[in-house]
C-alpha positions in Angstrom: 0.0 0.0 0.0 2.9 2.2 0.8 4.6 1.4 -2.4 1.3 2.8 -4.6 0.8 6.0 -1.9 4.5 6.9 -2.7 4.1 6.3 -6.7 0.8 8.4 -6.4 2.7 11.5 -4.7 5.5 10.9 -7.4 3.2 10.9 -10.1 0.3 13.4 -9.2 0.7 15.3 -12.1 -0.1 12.5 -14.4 -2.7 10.9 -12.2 -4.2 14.5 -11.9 -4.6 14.5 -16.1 -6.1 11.2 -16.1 -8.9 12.5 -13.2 -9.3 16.1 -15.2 -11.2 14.3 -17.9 -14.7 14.0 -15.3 -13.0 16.1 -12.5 -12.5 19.6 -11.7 -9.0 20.3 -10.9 -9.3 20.6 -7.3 -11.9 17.8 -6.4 -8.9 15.7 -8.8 -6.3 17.0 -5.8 -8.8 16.2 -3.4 -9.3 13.0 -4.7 -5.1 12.0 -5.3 -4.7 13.3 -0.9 -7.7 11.1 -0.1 -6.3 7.9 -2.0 -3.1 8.4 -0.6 -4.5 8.7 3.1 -6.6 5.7 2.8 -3.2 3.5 1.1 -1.5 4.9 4.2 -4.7 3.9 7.1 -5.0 0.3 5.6 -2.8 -1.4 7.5 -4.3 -0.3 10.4 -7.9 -0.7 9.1 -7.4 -4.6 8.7 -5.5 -4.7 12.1 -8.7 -3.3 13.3 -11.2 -5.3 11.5 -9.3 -8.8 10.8 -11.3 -9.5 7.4 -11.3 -13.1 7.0 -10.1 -14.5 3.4 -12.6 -14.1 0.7 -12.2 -15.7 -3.0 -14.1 -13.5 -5.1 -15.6 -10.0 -4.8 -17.8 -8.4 -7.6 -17.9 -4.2 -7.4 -20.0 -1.9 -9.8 -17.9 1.1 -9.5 -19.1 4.3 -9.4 -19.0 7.5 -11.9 -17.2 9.7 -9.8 -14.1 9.8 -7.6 -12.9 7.3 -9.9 -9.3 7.1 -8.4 -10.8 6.7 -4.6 -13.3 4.5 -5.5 -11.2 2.0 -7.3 -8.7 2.4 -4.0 -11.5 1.6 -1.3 -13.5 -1.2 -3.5 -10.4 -2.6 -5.2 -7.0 -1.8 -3.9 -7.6 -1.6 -0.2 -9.7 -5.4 -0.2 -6.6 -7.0 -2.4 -5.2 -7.7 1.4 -7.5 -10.0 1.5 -9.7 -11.1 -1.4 -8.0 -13.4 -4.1 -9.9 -12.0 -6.9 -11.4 -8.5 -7.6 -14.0 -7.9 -10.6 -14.9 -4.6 -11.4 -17.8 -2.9 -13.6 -16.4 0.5 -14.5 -19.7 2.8 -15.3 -20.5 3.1 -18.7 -20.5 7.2 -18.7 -16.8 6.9 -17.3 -15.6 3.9 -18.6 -12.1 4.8 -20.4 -10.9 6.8 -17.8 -11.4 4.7 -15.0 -9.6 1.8 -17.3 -7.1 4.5 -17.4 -6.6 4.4 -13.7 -6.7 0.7 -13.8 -4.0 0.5 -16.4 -1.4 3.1 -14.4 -2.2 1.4 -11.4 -1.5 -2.3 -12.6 1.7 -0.4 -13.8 2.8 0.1 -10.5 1.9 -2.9 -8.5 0.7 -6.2 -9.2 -3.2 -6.4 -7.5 -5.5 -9.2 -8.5 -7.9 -6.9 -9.6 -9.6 -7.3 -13.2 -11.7 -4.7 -15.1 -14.5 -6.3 -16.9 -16.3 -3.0 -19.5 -19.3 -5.3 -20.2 -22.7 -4.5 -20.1 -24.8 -4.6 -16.6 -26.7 -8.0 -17.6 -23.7 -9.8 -18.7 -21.6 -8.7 -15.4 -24.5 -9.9 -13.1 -24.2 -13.3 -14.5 -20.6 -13.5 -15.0 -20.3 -12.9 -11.2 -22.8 -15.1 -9.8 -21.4 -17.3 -6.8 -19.6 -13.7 -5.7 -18.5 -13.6 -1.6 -19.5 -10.1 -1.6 -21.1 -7.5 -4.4 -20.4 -3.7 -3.5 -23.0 -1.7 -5.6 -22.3 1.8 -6.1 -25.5 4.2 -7.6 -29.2 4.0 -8.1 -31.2 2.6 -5.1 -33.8 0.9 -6.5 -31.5 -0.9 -9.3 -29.5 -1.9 -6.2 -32.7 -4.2 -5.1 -32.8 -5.6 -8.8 -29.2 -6.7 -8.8 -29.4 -7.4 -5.2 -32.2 -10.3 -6.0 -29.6 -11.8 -8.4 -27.3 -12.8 -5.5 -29.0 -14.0 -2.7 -25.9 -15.8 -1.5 -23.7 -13.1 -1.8 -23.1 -10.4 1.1 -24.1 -7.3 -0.6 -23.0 -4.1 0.2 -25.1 -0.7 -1.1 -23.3 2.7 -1.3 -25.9 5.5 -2.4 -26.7 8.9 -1.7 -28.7 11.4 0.5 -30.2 14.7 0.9 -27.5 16.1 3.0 -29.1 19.0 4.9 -26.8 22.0 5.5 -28.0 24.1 8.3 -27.1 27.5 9.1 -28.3 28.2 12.6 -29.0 31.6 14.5 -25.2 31.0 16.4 -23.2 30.0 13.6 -20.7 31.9 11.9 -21.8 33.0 9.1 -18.2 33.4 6.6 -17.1 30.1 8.0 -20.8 28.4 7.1 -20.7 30.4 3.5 -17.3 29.2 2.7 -18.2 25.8 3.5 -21.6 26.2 1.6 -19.6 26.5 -1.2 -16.7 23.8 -1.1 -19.3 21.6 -0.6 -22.0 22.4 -3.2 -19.4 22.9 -5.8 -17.1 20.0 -5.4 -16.4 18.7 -8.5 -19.1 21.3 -9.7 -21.7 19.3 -7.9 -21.3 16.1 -8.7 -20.6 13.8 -5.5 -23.0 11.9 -3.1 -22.0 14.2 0.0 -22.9 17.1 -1.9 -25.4 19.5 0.1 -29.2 19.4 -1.9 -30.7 21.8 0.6 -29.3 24.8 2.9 -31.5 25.3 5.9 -31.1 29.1 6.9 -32.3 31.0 10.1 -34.6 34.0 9.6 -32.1 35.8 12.2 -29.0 35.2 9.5 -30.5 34.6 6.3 -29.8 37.6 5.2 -26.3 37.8 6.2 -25.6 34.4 4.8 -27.5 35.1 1.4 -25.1 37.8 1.2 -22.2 36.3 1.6 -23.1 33.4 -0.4 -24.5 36.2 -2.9 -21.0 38.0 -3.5 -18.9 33.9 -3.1 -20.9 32.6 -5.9 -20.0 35.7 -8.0 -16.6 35.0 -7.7 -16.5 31.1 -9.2 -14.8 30.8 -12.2 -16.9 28.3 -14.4 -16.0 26.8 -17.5 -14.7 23.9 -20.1 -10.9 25.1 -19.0 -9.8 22.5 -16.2 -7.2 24.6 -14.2 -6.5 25.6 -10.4 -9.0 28.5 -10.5 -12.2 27.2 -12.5 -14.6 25.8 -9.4 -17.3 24.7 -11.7 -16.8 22.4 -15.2 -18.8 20.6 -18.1 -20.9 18.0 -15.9 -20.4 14.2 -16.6 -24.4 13.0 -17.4 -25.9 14.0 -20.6 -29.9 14.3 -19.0 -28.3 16.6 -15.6 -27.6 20.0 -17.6 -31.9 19.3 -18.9 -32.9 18.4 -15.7 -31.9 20.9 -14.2 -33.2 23.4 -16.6 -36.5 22.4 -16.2 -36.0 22.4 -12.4 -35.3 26.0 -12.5 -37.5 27.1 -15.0 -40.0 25.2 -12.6 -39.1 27.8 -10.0 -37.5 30.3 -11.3 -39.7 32.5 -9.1 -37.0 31.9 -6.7 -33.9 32.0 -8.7 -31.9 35.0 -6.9 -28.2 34.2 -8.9 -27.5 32.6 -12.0 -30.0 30.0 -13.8 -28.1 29.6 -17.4 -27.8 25.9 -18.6 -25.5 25.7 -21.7 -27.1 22.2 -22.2 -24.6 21.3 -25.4 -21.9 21.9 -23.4 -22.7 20.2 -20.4 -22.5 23.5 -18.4 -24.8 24.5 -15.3 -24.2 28.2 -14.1 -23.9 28.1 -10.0 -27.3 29.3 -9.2 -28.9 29.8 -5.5 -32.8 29.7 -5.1 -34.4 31.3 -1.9 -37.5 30.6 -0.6 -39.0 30.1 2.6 -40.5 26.7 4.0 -43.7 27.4 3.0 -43.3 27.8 -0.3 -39.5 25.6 -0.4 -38.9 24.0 -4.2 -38.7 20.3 -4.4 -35.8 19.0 -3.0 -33.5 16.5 -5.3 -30.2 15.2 -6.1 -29.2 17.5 -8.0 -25.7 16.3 -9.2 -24.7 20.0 -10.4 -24.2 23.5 -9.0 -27.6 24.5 -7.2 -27.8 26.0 -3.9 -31.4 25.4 -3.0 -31.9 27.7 0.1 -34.3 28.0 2.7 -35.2 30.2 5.3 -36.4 28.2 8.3 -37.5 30.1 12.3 -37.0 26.7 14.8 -34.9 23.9 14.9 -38.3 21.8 15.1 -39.3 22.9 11.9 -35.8 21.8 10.1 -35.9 18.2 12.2 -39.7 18.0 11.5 -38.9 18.3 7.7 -35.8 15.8 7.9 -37.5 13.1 9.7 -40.9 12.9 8.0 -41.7 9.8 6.3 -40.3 10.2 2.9 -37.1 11.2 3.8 -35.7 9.1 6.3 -34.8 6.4 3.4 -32.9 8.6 2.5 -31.2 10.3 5.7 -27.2 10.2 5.2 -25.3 13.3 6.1 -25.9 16.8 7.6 -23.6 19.8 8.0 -24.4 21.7 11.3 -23.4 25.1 11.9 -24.6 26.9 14.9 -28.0 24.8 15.5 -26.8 23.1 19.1 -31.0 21.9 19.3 -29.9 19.2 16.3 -26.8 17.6 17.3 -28.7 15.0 19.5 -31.3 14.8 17.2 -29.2 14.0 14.2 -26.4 12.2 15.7 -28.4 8.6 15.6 -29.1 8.7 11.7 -26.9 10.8 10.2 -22.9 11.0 9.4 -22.6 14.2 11.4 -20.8 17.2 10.2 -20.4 20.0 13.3 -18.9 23.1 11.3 -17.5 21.6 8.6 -18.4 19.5 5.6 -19.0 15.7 5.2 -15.9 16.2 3.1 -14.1 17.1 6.0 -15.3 14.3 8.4 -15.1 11.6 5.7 -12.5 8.8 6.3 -11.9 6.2 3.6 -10.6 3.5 6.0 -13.9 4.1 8.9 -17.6 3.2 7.9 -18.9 5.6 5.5 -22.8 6.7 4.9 -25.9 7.3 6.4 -28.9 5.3 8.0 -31.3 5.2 5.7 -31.5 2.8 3.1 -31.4 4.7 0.2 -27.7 5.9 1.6 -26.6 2.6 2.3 -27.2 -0.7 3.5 -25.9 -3.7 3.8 -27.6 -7.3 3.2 -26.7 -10.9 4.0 -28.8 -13.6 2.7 -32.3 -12.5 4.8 -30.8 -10.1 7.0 -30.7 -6.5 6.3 -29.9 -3.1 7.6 -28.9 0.5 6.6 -25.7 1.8 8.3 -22.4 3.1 7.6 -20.5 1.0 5.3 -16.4 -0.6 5.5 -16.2 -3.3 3.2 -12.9 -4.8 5.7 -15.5 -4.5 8.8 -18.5 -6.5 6.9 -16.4 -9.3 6.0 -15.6 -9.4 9.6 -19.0 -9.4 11.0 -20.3 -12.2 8.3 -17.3 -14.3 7.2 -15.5 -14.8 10.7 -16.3 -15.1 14.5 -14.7 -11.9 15.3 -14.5 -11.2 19.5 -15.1 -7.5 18.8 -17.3 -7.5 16.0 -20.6 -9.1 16.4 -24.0 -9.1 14.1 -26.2 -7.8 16.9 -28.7 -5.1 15.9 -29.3 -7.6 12.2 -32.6 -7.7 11.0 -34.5 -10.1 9.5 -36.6 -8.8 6.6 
């Protein structure tokens, strides 16, 4: 692991290039510190976790943080899987063979790349010791039904509240507002999809968010300065225009889609609960604010019945009421960014199955995911890691 950390910080500038091609260039800098940090915690991870032997593990990668996500579903579990098959996603299927290729160039890893088609995958893998599924929720149950033997492990996404409460500080919230809307203009599961504000600092916050957003440099040019690039999906740059021609009532910055070249201008929407637009994944730059008066209304809104499927990560800045509330179902953020708190070689997501869950022949539950700790818990008698709180479904 050391060996590949080293060649990675020898070679950034090439890896970098290879990321640039779906990546902004600092989510690809991002992405290079966070693969080298993980390489680096590995040894300790397994120490910690004691993953028993496994022949075969089956991984549809994802579209994004190509580089870390072939390190935590590939290069990490070589310690102790004899064979690694991975499903690079269609949209970003030539540079993530990329990374494979420089990678196998560097160290030998029994890890494979298959670029087939979904259907034919599924069946190649069958008889799989674990399937890591990386994407849509409901196509996770489909493929999940096609290994019923298998321990399958679900990595999805959330609606990631941000909340601005009447105590926070307002240039350290706006700051962080922005990293993490615009990281890799938009495109990344911990990405904010709604900003809960306080009447008593919504307007200093819209402000400062106001006069931020005016200075990101957007753009097909991938260099140090440009926050926000052409996006990776076709349908997002569409989708999103009709989202904000839907309510463009509330459009207060920005609202150009270049849709031919994949561009979505950084655009912040403000409306009050009340009249609050749909909230969504939106996988680009939208700040979809809202101006909220008590904690209760915010936790009423996050724990109503169709969200908590989908309850992952939160940001918290200066909204002390929440902390307790949020702590037992959410990847907890206290003023700073899921980006900030996120550890590659700890359980990662949320507790809500459309965030992630993990399922073992009939026993299922949503938690935060590490693929070394689940082989523990289901593939060897581990003294410190047991299957208590496993469901039967």
């Amino acid at each position: 692991m050391e060996t590949l950390a080293s060649c990675l910080e020898a070679h950034r500038a090439e890896v970098r290039s290879m990321l640039t091609r779906i990546s902004t260039y600092r989510s690809a800098e991002a992405e290079i510190d966070s693969s080298i940090q993980v390489l680096r915690g590995a040894a300790e991870e397994i120490a910690l976790y004691h993953p028993s032997f496994i022949d075969k593990m089956a991984v549809f990668h994802s579209s994004n943080n190509i580089l870390y996500s072939y390190i935590l579903y590939g290069v990490v579990p070589s310690a102790y899987c004899k064979r690694i098959c991975i499903r690079p996603s269609s949209q970003v299927s030539l540079p993530t063979m990329d990374i494979h290729r420089w990678i196998g160039g560097q160290v030998s890893l029994p890890i494979e790349m298959h670029p087939v088609g979904q259907v034919e995958f599924r069946r190649n893998m069958q008889g799989a010791d674990v399937v890591v599924f990386t994407g849509d929720y409901y196509n996770s149950l489909e493929v999940q039904a096609e290994f019923p033997s298998s321990l399958f492990l679900f990595f999805g996404s959330g609606v990631n509240p941000f909340i601005v409460g009447a105590q926070a500080d307002i240039g350290q919230a706006v700051e962080a507002a922005v990293q993490s809307r615009l990281y890799n203009s938009g495109q990344d599961c911990m990405c904010p999809n709604v900003f809960f504000v306080h009447r008593e600092v919504k307007s200093e916050f819209v402000a400062g968010l106001l006069d931020r957003v005016r200075q990101v440099k957007t753009g097909v040019t991938v260099d140090r300065d440009t926050e926000v690039n052409p996006l990776i999906y076709d349908e997002i740059p569409l989708l999103a225009s009709l989202f904000m021609d839907k309510y463009k009532d509330r459009i207060i910055h920005g609202g150009q889609v270049d849709v031919s070249r994949k561009l979505v201008e950084p655009t912040i929407l403000l409306s009050a609960m009340s009249r609050m637009p749909e909230v969504e994944e939106h996988f680009c730059p939208i700040f979809n604010v809202v101006e909220y008066g008590s904690a209760q209304e915010v936790a009423a809104w996050i724990f109503s019945e169709q969200r908590v499927e989908s309850s992952f990560g939160a940001c918290l800045f200066g909204e002390p009421e929440l902390i307790e509330k949020l702590k037992p179902s959410h990847m907890l953020a206290l003023n700073s960014t899921l980006f900030d708190i996120e550890n590659g070689n700890r359980p990662f997501g949320g507790y809500g199955m459309k965030a992630s869950y993990v399922r073992y022949k009939d026993r299922t539950i949503s938690q935060p995911l590490l693929i070394s700790e689940q082989v523990s818990r289901f593939f060897r008698n581990s003294p410190n890691i047991t299957t208590a709180g496993y469901s039967s479904i």
